[in-house]
C-alpha positions in Angstrom: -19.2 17.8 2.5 -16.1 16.8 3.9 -12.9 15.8 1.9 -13.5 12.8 0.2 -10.0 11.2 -0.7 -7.4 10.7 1.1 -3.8 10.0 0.7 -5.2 6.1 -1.2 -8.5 6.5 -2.2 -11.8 6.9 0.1 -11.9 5.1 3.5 -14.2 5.0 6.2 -17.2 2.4 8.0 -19.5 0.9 5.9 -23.1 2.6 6.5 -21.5 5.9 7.2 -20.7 8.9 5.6 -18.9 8.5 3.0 -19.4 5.1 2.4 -23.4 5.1 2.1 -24.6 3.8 -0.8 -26.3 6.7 -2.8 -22.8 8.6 -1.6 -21.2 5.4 -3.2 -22.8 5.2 -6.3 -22.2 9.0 -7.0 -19.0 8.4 -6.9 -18.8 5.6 -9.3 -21.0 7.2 -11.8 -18.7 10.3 -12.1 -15.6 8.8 -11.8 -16.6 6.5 -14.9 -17.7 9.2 -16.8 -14.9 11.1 -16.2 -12.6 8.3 -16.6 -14.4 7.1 -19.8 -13.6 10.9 -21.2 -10.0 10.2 -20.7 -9.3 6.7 -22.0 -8.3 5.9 -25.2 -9.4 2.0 -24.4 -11.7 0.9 -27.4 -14.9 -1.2 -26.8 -15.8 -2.5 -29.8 -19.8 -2.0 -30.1 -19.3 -3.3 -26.0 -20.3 -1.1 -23.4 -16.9 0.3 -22.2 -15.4 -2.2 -19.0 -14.4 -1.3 -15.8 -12.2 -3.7 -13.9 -13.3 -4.1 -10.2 -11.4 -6.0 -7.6 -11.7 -6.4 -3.6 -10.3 -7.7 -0.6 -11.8 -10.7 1.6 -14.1 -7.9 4.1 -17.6 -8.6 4.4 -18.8 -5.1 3.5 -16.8 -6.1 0.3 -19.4 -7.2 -2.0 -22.4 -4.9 -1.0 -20.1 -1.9 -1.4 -19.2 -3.5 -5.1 -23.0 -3.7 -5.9 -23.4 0.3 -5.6 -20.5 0.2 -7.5 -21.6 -1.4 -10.0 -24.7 0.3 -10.2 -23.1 3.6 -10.6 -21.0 2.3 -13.5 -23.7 0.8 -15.0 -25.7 4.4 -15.4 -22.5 5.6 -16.9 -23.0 3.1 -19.6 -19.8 0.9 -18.3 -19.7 -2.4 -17.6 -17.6 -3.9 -14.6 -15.9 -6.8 -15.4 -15.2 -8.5 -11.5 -11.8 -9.8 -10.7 -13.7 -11.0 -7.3 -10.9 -11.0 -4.4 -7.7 -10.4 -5.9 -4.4 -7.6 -4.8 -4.9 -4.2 -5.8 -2.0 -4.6 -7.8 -3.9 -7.2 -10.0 -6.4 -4.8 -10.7 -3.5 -2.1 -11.8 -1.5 -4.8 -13.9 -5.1 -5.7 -15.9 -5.9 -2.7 -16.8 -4.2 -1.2 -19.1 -4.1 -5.0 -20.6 -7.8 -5.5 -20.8 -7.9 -2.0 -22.5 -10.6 -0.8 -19.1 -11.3 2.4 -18.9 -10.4 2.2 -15.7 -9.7 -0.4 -12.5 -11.2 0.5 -9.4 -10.4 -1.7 -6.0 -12.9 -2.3 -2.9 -10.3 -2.4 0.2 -8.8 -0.7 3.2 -5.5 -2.3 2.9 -3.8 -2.7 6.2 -6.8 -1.2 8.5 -9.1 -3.2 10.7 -11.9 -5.7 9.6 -14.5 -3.1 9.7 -12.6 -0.1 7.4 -13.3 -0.5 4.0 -12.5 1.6 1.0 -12.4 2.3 -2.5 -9.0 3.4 -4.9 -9.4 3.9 -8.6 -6.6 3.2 -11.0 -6.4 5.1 -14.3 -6.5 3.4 -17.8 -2.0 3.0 -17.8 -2.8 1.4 -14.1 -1.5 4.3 -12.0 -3.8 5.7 -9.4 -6.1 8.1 -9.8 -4.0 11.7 -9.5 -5.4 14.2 -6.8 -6.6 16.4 -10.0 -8.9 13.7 -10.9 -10.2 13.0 -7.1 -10.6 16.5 -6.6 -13.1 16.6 -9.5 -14.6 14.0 -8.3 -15.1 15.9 -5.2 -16.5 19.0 -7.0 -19.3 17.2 -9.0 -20.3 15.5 -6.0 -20.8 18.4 -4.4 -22.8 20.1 -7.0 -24.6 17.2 -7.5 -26.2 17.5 -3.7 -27.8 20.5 -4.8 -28.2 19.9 -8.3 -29.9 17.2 -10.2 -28.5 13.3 -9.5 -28.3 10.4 -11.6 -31.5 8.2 -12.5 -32.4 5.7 -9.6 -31.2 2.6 -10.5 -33.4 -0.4 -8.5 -35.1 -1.3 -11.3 -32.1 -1.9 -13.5 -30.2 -4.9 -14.0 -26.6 -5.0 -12.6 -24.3 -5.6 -16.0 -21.5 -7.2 -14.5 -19.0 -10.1 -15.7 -17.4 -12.7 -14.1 -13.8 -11.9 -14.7 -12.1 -14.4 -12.2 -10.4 -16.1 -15.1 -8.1 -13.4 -15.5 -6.3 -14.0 -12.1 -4.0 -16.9 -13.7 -2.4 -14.1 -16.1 -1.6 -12.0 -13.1 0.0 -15.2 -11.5 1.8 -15.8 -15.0 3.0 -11.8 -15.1 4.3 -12.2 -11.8 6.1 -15.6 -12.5 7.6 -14.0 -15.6 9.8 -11.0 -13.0 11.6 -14.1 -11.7 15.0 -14.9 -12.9 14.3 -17.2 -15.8 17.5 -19.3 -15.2 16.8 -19.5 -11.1 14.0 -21.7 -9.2 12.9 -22.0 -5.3 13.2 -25.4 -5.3 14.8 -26.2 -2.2 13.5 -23.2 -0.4 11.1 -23.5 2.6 9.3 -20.7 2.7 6.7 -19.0 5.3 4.0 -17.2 4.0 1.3 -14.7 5.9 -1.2 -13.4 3.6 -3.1 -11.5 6.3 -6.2 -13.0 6.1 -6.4 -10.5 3.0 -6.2 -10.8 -0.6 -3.5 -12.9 -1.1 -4.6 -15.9 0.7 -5.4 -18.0 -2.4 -2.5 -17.1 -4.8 0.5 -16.2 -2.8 1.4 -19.7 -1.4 0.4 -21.5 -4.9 2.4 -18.7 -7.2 5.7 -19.7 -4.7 5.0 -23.8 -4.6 4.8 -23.2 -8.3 7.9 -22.2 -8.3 9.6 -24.6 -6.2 9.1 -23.5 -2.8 8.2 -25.5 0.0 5.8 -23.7 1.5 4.6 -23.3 5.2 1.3 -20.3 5.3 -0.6 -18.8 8.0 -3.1 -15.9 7.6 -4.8 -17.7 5.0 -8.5 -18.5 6.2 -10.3 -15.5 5.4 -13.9 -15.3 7.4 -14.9 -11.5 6.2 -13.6 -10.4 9.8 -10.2 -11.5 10.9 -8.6 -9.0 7.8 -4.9 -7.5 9.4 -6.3 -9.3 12.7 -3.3 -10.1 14.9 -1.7 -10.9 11.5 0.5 -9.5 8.1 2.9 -7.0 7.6 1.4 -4.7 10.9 1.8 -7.7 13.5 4.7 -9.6 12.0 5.3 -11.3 15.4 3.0 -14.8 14.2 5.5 -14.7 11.3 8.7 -14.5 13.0 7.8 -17.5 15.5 6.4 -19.4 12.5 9.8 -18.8 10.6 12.2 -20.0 13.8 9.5 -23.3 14.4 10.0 -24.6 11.1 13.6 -23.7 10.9 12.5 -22.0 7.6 14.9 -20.1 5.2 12.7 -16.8 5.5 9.3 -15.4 5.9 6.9 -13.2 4.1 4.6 -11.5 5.0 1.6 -9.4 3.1 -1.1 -6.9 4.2 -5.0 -6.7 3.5 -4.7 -5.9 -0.3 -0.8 -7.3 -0.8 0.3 -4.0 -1.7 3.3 -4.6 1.1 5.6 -6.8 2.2 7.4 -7.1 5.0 10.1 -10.1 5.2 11.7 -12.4 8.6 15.4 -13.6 8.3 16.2 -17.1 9.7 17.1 -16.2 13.0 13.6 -14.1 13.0 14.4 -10.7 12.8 12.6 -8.0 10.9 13.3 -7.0 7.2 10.9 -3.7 6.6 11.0 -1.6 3.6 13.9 0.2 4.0 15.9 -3.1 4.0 13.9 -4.6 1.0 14.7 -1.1 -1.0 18.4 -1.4 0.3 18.7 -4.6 -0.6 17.1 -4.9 -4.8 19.0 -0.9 -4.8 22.3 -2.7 -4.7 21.2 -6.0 -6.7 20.1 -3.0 -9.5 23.5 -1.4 -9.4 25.5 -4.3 -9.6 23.4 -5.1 -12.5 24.0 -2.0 -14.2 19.6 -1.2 -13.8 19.7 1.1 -11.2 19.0 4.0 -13.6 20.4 7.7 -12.3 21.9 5.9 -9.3 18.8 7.1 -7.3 16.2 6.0 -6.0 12.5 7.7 -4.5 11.9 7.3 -0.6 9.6 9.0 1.4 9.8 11.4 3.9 9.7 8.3 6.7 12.7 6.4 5.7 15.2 6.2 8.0 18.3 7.7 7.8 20.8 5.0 8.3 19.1 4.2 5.1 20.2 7.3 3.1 23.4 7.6 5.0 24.2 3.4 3.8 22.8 4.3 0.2 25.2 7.7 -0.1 28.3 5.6 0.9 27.8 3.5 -2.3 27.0 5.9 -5.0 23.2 6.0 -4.6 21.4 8.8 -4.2 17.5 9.5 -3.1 14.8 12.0 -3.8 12.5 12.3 -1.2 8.9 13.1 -1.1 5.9 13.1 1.5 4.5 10.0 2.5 2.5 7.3 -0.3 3.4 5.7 -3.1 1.6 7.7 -5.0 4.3 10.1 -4.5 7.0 7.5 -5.2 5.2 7.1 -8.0 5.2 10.7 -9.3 9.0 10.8 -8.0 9.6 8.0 -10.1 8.0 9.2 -13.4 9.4 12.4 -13.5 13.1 11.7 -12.7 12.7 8.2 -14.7 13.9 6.2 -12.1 13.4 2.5 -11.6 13.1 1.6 -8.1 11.8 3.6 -5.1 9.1 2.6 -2.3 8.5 3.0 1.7 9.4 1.6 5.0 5.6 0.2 5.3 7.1 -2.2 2.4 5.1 -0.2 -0.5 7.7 -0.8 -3.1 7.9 0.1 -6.7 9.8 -1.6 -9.6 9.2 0.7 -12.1 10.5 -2.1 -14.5 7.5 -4.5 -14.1 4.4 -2.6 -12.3 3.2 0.9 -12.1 2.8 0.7 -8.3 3.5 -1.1 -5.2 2.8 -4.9 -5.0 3.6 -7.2 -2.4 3.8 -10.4 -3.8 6.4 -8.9 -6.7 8.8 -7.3 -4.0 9.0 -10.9 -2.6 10.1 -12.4 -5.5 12.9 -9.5 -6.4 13.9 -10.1 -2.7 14.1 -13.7 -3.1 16.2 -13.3 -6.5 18.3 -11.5 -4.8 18.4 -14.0 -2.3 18.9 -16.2 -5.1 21.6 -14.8 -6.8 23.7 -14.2 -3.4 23.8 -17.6 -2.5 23.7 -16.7 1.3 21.3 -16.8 4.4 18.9 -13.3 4.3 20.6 -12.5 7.8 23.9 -11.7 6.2 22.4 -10.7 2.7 21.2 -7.8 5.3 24.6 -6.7 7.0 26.7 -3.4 6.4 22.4 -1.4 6.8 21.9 -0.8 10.1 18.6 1.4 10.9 19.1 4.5 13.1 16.7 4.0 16.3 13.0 4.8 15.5 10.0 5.6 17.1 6.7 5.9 16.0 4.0 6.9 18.0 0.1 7.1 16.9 -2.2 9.3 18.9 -5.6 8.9 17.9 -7.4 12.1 17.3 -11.1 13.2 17.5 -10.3 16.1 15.2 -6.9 17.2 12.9 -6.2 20.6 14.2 -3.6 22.2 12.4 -0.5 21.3 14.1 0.4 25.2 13.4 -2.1 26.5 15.2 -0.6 24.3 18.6 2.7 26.8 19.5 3.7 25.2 22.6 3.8 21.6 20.8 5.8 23.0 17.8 8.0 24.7 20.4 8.5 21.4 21.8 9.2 19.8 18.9 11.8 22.6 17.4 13.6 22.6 21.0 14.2 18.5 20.1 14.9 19.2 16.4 18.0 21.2 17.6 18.6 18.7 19.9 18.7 15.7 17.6 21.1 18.0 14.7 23.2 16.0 13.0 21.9 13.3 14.7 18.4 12.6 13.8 15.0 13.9 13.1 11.5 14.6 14.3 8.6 13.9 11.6 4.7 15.2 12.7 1.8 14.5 10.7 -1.8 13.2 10.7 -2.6 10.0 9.1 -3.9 10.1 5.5 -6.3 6.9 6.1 -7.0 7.0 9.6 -7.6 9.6 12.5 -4.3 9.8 14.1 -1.3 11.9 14.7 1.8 10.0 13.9 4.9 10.9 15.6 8.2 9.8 13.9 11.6 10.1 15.6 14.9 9.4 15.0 18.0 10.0 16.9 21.1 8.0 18.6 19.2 6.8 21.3 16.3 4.5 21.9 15.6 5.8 25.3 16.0 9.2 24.8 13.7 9.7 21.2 11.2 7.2 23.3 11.2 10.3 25.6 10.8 13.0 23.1 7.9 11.1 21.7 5.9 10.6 25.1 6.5 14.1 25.5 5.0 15.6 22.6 2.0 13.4 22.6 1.7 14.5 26.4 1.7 18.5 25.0 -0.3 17.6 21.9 -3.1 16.1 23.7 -3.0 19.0 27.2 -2.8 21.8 24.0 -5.7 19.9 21.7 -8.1 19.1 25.2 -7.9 15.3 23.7 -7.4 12.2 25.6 -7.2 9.0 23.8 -4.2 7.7 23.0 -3.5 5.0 20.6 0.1 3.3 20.6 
């Protein structure tokens, strides 16, 4: 059996392996036995709850039926949040007392990915101990003895869509108490995702004047030409309407990615640079550090450094941020994707909370977002995706890693090189930094022209 989990949950086509049913199922039943070991949640004579949310896919509700199934054999019942963030899903859990939260999406992939992520009973996500457990009994179990079919059995499940109105309420409640968005017009792209019916009401209710795209979800058009990976709709949207800003969210609103007025780009690393200084100034930036990933750039770092603020860095996820976060108890930290965490308020990254810090500090400045944004300037980037048959240790290719060393030295001082395979998807991302645009664009052509000669491959994605 292949690795089940990667760097956010299980992803993969409906129908195929690993998202078949019985494979599906398994997975649910051990993970709620597990999980129900763990938890501390008390039922009260009630079958113990599990909180189950999803995106707006079609495979979404047949994959929450196996679900369901699974739990049910484990003696859980799943209470269904329906379409809703993943953050939702972490926020309710530890407040419904679940035993745990578990979320049917592929976040920013295409239409047909889906996935599934389990949140523990605080609301973090499951740790790699835990998955890799999963992983083991799974395995046993396909030589060993599995749980009791379940097609005669009733599905317990509860309607638990009337819990999205205290997510809305949480949210409302990060706001600055003494500040509105009345008199703000505000565009919104939810993505086609999970977002599309309460981002544009939870900002109208708090004064905004609204203007949304991305918000007529059909099961198919998820992330299509749309959200925080195709931000172009957004930015035209944003100059059309003369609006004060934009926002926009992925499949499962676990990102956000904002447009300034005069429509340029604000990705993570400006949203972190940006609440990182509204934190100091308000004395809440604890250890003057925050937690970045591997992948932010270094014109971040280098602008953060100047004033006082250090970073940790870890691998790329915000699961990591999260682990950075906990163990150095830090309160702010996230990724140029826009996966950002504020520690104060949620456990892990939410979209639709990073827009309103970003708009308080908006807010609280009193200026337009293009020159709330000026002093950071990015180091040029380039990212480059090869799509790969098969992840061959990028060890085991010495004429691409002695490519890639000859440009590290190269880029000294100067910049960087960052190689790795995708965690959700099959491809090789290639990451550089350096003073020039034209020159890292080079770099970047050239190792994905040695990769793919050295690995016999010859798709490429860009």
């Amino acid at each position: 059996m292949e690795k089940l989990f990667g760097t956010d949950g299980v992803r993969g086509i409906p129908g195929k392996a690993p998202l078949l049913s019985e494979t599906i199922r398994e997975i649910a039943f051990i993970a709620a036995r597990i999980m129900q070991r763990r938890s501390q949640a008390r039922s009260n004579g009630h079958a113990p709850a599990i909180l189950m949310g999803r995106d707006t896919r079609n495979s979404g509700p047949e994959i929450c039926r196996h679900l369901v199934s699974g739990f049910n054999l484990a003696k859980c019942r799943a209470v269904d949040l329906g379409v809703l963030p993943t953050p939702a899903v972490s926020y309710l859990t530890p407040r419904l007392k679940a035993v745990c939260g578990v979320v049917v999406s592929a976040s920013h992939n295409p239409a047909q990915f889906n996935g599934i992520k389990f949140f523990d009973a605080a609301g973090f996500k499951m740790d790699p101990q835990t998955e890799e457990l999963i992983e083991s009994e799974l395995r046993s179990r396909q030589h060993g003895v599995h749980p009791p079919k379940s097609r005669a059995l009733p599905l317990n499940s509860e309607n638990g869509s009337r819990y999205v109105a205290e997510y809305l309420d949480f949210l409302k409640s990060t706001f600055p108490p003494t500040m509105d968005l009345s008199g703000m017009r505000l565009a919104v792209d939810c993505a086609h995702g999970a977002s599309s019916g309460i981002a544009p009401r939870l900002f109208r209710e708090l004064g905004a004047t609204v203007i949304s795209l991305g918000c007529s979800p059909n099961g198919r058009n998820i992330n299509d030409g749309c959200g925080a990976l195709c931000t172009e709709p957004l930015r035209k949207l944003v100059l059309r309407q003369k609006a004060h800003c934009g926002v926009c969210f992925d499949g499962d609103a676990d990102r956000a990615i904002f447009i300034d007025e005069k429509g340029r780009e604000l990705d993570g690393d400006a949203l972190i640079c940006l609440s990182a200084q509204r934190l100091q100034r308000h004395g809440l930036l604890k250890s003057n550090k925050v937690a970045l990933t591997v992948m932010s750039n270094f014109g971040l770092l280098k602008f953060l450094k100047e004033r006082g603020i250090s970073a940790v860095s870890v691998p790329v996820g915000d699961r990591n941020v999260t682990e950075a976060i906990e163990k150095e108890g830090l309160s702010l930290g996230g990724e140029s994707s826009g996966h950002i965490i504020f520690r104060k308020f949620s456990a892990t990254g939410d979209g639709m909370l990073t827009a309103l810090q970003t708009l308080a500090a908006l807010r609280e400045a009193g200026k337009p977002l293009s020159e709330l944004r000026r002093g950071f300037r990015a180091v040029p980037q380039v990212l480059k995706n090869l799509a790969v048959e098969n992840k061959v240790p990028l060890e085991g290719l010495p004429h691409f890693r002695q490519l890639a060393g000859r440009f590290e030295r190269e880029l000294k001082g100067e910049g960087r090189i960052f190689l790795r395979y995708s965690g959700t998807e099959p491809l090789l991302r290639i990451m550089i930094e350096g003073p020039s645009h034209s020159r890292i664009r080079s770099m970047a052509s050239a190792l994905a022209a040695v990769y793919l000669k050295e690995t016999g491959q010859r798709h490429e994605v860009h």
